[in-house]
C-alpha positions, -999 to +999 in steps of 0.1 A: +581-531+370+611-526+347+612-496+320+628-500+288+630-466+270+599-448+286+574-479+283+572-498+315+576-535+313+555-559+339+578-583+357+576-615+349+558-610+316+556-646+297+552-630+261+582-609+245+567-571+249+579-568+212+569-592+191+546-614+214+565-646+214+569-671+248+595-658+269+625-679+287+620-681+326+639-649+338+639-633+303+624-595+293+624-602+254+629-630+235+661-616+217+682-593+215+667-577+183+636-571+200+649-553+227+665-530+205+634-525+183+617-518+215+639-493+232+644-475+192+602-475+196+599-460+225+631-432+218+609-419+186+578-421+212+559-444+195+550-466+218+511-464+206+519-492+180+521-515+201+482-509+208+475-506+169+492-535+164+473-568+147+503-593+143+505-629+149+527-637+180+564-638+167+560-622+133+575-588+146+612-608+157+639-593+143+656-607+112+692-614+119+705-607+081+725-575+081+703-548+060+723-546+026+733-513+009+705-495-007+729-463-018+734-475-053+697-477-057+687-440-046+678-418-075+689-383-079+655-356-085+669-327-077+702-311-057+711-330-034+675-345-033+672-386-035+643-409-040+646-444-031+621-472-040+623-501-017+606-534-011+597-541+027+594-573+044+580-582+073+547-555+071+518-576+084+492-550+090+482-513+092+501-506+123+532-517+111+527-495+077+519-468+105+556-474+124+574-475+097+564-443+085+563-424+114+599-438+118+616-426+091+587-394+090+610-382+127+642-379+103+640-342+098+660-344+066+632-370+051+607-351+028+583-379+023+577-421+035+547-438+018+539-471+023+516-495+003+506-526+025+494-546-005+529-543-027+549-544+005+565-508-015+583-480+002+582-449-015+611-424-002+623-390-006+656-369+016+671-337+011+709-347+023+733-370+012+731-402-007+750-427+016+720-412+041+700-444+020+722-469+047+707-448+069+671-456+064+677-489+058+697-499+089+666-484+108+643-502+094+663-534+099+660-521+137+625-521+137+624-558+126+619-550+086+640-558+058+645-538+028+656-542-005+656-523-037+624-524-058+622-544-087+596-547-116+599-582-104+588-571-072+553-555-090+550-593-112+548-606-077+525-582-060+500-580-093+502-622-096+493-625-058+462-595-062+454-614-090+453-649-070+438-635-045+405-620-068+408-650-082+402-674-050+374-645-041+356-647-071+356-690-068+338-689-033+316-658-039+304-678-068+303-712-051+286-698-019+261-678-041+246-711-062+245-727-026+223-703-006+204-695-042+194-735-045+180-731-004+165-696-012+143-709-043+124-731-019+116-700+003+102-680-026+081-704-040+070-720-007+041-702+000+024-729+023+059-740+042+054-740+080+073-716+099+095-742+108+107-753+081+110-716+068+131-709+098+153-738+095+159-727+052+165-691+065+195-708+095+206-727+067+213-699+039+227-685+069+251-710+074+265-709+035+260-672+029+275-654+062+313-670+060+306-661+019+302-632+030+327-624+051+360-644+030+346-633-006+344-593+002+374-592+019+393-572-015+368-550-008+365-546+033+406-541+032+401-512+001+373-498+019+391-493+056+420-479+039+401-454+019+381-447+055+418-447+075+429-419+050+396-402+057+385-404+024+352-427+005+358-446-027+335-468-043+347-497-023+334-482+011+297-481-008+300-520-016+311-529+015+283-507+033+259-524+010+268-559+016+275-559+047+238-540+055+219-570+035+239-596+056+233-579+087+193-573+080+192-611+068+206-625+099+181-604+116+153-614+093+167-648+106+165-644+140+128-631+139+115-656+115+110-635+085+092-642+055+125-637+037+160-633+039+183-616+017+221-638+017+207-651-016+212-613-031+245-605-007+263-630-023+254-626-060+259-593-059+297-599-043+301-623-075+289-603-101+319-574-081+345-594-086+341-607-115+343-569-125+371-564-104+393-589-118+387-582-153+397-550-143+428-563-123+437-582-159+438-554-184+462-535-156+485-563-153+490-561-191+495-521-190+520-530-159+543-552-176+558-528-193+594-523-170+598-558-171+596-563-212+623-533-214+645-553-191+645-586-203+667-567-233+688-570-209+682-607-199+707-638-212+744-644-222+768-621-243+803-631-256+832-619-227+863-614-242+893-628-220+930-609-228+942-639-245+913-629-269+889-663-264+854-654-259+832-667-231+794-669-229+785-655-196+752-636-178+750-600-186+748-592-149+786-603-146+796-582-172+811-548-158+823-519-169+858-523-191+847-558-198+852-565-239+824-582-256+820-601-291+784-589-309+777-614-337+758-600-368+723-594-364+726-596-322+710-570-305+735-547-280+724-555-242+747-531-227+760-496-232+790-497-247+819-483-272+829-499-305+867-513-311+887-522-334+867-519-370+836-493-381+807-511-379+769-503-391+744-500-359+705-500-364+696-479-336+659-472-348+643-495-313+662-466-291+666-435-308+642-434-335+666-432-368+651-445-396+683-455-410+714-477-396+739-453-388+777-462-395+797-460-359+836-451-359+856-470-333+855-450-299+818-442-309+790-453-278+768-471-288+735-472-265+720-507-251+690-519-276+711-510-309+716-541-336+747-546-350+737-548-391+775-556-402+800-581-392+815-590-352+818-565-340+847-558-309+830-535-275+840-523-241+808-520-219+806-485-209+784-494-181+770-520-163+733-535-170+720-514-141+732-483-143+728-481-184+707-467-206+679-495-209+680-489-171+677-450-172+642-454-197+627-484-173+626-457-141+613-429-162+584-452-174+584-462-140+579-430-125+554-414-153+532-444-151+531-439-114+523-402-123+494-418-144+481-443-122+470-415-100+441-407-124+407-415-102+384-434-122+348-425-128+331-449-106+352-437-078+347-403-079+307-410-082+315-426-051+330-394-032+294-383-041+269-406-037+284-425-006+274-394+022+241-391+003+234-429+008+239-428+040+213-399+047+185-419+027+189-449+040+193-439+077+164-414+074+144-442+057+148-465+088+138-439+110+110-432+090+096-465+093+106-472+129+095-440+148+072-426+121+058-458+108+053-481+139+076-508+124+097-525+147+137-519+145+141-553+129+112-549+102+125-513+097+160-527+085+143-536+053+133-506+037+163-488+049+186-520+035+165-519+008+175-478+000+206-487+006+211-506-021+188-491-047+206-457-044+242-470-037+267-472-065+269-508-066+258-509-103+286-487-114+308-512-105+293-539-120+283-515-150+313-499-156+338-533-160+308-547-182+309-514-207+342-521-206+346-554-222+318-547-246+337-517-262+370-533-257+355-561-280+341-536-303+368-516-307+389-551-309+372-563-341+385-525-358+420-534-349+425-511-315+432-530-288+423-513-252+452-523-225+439-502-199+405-502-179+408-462-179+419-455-210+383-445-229+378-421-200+416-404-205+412-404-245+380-384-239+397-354-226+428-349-242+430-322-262+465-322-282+481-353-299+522-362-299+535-380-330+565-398-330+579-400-372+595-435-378+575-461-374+539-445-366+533-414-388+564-434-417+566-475-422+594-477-403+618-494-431+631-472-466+611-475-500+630-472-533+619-442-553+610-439-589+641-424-607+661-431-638+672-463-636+664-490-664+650-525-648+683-542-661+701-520-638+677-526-610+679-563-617+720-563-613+719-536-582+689-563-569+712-592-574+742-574-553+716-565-525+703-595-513+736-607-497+733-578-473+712-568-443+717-534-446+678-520-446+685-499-483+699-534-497+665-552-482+645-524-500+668-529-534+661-564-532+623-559-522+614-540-555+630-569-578+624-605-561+631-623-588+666-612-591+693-641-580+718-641-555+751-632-566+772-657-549+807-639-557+794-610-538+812-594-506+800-571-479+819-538-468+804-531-438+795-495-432+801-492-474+783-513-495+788-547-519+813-557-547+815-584-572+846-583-591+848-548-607+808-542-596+801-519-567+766-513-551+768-490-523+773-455-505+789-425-527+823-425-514+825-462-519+816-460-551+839-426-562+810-405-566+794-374-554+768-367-522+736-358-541+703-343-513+693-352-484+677-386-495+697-417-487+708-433-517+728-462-531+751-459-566+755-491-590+788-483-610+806-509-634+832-502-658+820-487-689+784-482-678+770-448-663+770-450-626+728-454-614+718-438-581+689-455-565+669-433-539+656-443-508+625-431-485+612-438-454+573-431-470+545-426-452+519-445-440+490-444-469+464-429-440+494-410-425+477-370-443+445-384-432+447-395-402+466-361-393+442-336-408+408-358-388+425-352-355+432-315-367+391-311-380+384-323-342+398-293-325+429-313-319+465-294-322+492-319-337+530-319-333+557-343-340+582-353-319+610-375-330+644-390-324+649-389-363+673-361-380+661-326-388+660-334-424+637-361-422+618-348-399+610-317-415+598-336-444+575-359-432+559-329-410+558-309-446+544-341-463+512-340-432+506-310-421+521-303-389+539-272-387+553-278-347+581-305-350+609-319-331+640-332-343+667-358-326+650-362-291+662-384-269+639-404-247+644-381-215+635-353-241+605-366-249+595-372-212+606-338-203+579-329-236+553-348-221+560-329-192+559-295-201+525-299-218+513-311-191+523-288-164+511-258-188+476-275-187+475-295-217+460-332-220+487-348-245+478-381-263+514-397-275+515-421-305+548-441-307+563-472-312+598-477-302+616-481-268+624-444-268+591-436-269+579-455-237+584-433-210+562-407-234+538-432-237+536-434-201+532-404-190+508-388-213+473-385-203+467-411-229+487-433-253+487-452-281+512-479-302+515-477-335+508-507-357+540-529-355+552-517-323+581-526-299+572-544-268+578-525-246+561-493-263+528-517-265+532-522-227+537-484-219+501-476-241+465-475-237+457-484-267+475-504-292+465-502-332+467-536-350+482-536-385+511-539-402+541-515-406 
């Protein structure tokens, strides 16, 4: 015997005490990596994994690519407290979920390791330093796994395979089901069939329905021994109790002869599950695309500028910090970054909620998601595509709807409930009819199979999804489309609502006001406007369309329109005074009396409404908005709502979320721009406004058809 760490090796062992592969003549492992994933094993003493283990032989070997740095990709919670999110390859069963954590769990400066064997996801937190990240990873990479940062490409992958695989489920539940249904007819019906041929029907539905059986339920075996490992029931553990107790009283029903068996029923019944289950699977794959929507704004080319001034298309992950750029007119910004050269005109209403473009001096940030509404514009990126701003909002609606998905759904926590009191009836009903009854222990099985399944919580699983898609259609055909299978059950208990202004409680784009201009005037002003993209020109030209372009007009961006002596545009470009709080534009021409045209961001028509029916429901109402205190305060004066907040930035508005909810509260947010996402996520429900962003429609529960 040789002894590696503390765990004695045989001599002459043929298989690699690792990983299980064939061993060279002479050799103790089969490389060098499992050696020293044996010895590390055995210095944490966990040798017992090697008896938990369930692994084909060879899968455990060592990969020999060098782990990479994971340091950029720990977040910072706290001081000098990290959490890391990483992808783990390599875990083929329970026991290697077991060593990993119990692995990094011996680091005494590691607060928490979770593992989830279906996403392949490592969830980790350290009090310490960053570079501690290298660390972790170069242990793991000991132990024979590789990590890498996780990705919302990552989740696409794990949802499309869960999918796939309820999908391939579903296909032979269904298929064995008609099979054993088309032998099990004859049975019922055959009321003078020999025993014989009885017999040979029941070996036969055997034959179809047993390996049904077993390869359709597995999405429900592997749920059910996890929920068991963790020493908890869910509603998984009922099914597969259920299932399994019908196939195992129908093989014995089999075996005996029986006038009946019951694979016929087994298999149905795993069809009619997964079918629930994957509708079920589909509306959270919607809900979870959310991360990935925000960050294809940062997907494609942008303009590089080299020092000779030529401009190069190239991928925004090349682009680093320092790098010039060239944004056309009309392009959206994909990267943080501060304006050059000339003032420019920014719509930044998709990130911060503004209403209005803003004008941006040169040396002014500008924040990823922003569109440029004047001419090129000239940037240096502030930072690169993974470590800006678009970044910053995809993990905080990463994290919050992780916070969320920890909500237990109703047919689950029936389960907790009615899973120990199934198991009393239908244990003491076989008892009953086997010592109290004279039954034999096979004929017993029936009525205690039978109980099983009557009083197990089976139909909430097939009820539940089927509710679902009726009220989801329902509710569909009113405009309000459901994205998530436990929304209705969330919206029921909230108990104050979160408004964002632009866009949800306002249309989203200015209105021109009623004031004292003649239509002439508004005809010319019109004529000006419709050269320019600027959202008050679009308005100007919206309330006249029949007035032409004026093709000897020029745009001043940041300013306004000329046409020979003929200005449309801000006050100081036009010489006059800054009149309220409203935006305005001025039409001044040489002899004629300068007009001022106002400008509103109005209200939706149901916006009083709508506020004062969620008030008469017992519901308090606030507003909470990236928009300026001025507007702001006008639109809450115009509803109703006395608790508002001004200029919020999307961490604010998580932070908001937050608070309410650690002081009790049961927030519903209603939003519908990017800054509004990880608010979205994180309330207890959510819903996007008519005319949402993507992104904002991924984050929700609920999203309300309509126009803006």
């Amino acid at each position: 015997m040789s002894v590696i760490g503390r765990i004695a090796l045989p001599a002459g062992a043929s298989a690699c005490p690792h990983c299980g592969a064939a061993l060279a003549p002479g050799a103790r492992f089969c490389c060098a990596g499992c050696e020293t994933a044996h010895g590390l094993i055995a210095a944490l003493h966990l040798d017992s994994f090697y008896g938990r283990r369930r692994v084909p032989q060879g899968a455990l070997r060592p990969d020999a690519v060098p782990p990479v740095s994971l340091v950029a990709a720990a977040e910072p919670e706290g001081d000098r407290l990290w959490r890391l999110d990483l992808m783990v390859s390599g875990l083929h069963c329970g026991a290697c979920v077991w060593l990993v954590e119990q692995a990094l769990a011996a680091d005494p400066e590691v607060l928490a390791a979770r593992v989830a064997l279906t996403s392949r996801r490592l969830s980790l937190r350290w009090r310490g330093d960053r570079a501690r990240a290298d660390d972790f990873a170069a242990l793991l990479g000991r132990l024979g796994f590789r990590a890498v940062p996780f990705t919302p490409a990552c989740l696409r992958a794990a949802d499309d395979a869960e999918t796939r695989s309820l999908t391939r489920a579903l296909g032979i539940a269904a298929f064995g089901a008609m099979n054993v249904m088309l032998v099990s007819v004859a049975v019922w019906v055959g009321e003078d069939m020999g025993d014989q041929t009885r017999g040979m029907m029941h070996w036969l539905a055997a034959l179809i329905g047993l390996p049904t059986i077993a390869v359709a339920g597995l999405p429900f075996y592997r749920s059910a021994l996890a929920a068991l490992h963790a020493r908890r029931t869910n509603m998984d553990v009922a099914i597969s109790l259920g299932v399994l107790a019908t196939a195992a009283m129908s093989l014995s029903e089999a075996l005996r002869n029986g006038p009946f068996t019951y694979f016929d029923g087994a298999t149905t019944l795993l069809a009619l599950l997964l079918a629930g289950r994957l509708l079920d699977r589909t509306a959270r794959g919607r809900a979870g695309r959310a991360v990935a929507e925000l960050l294809a704004l940062q997907d494609g080319l942008v303009r590089r500028l080299a020092a000779d001034g030529s401009a190069t298309e190239v991928a925004v992950g090349a682009v680093r910090p320092g790098d010039r750029i060239l944004l056309g007119a009309g392009e959206r910004l994909r990267l943080d970054a501060v304006l050059e050269a000339a003032p420019g005109v920014f719509d930044l209403a998709a990130t911060t909620g503004e209403s209005l473009p803003r004008g941006i001096a040169p040396g002014t940030p500008v924040a990823a998601g922003a569109v440029n509404m004047a001419g090129p514009a000239v940037l240096r990126v502030s930072a690169a595509a993974a470590d800006g701003s678009l970044a910053a909002i995809a993990r905080l609606l990463e994290h919050a709807a992780q916070a969320r998905g920890r909500f237990v759904t109703l047919a689950d926590r029936a389960a907790r409930l009615y899973v120990p009191a199934v198991l009393v009836v239908a244990t003491a009903t076989f008892l009953g009819w086997w010592l109290g009854g004279g039954l034999g222990w096979q004929a017993a099985l029936v009525p205690a199979v039978c109980a099983l399944i009557v009083t197990c919580p089976c139909g909430l699983a097939i009820a539940v999804p089927a509710v679902q898609v009726v009220t989801v259609g329902a509710l569909f055909r009113r405009g309000v489309l459901v994205t998530s299978p436990t929304a209705l059950e969330r919206l029921a208990a909230v108990d104050h609502v979160v408004l964002d202004k632009t866009g949800t409680l306002t249309a989203g784009a200015p209105t021109l006001l009623p004031g004292g201009w003649t239509p002439e005037a508004l005809r010319t002003a019109a004529s000006l406007a419709r050269g320019s993209r600027h959202p008050l020109a679009r308005a100007l030209a919206a309330a006249c369309p029949d007035a032409p372009l004026r093709p000897d007009a020029r745009e001043h961006p940041g300013l306004g329109m000329a046409a020979g002596d003929l200005r449309l545009g801000s006050a100081r470009f036009c010489g006059q005074a800054e009149v309220g709080i409203l935006p305005v534009l001025w039409l001044v021409a040489p002899g004629a009396v300068p007009v001022c045209f106002r400008f509103a961001d109005a209200l939706r028509p149901d916006a009083g409404a709508a506020v004062a029916a969620l008030q008469a429901l017992g519901l308090s109402v606030e507003i909470l908005s990236g928009d300026t205190e001025g507007a702001v305060a006008r639109a809450a004066a115009e509803v109703g709502i006395a608790d508002w907040t001004a200029a919020a930035t999307p961490a604010a508005k998580v932070a908001r979320i937050a608070a309410l909810r650690a002081a009790g509260r049961r927030p519903l947010m209603v939003g519908d721009g990017i800054n509004d996402a990880g608010a979205l996520a994180l309330a207890e429900a959510a819903a996007a406004a008519p005319g949402a962003q993507d992104l904002a429609q991924g984050a929700a529960d609920l999203v309300l058809r309509g126009k803006r």
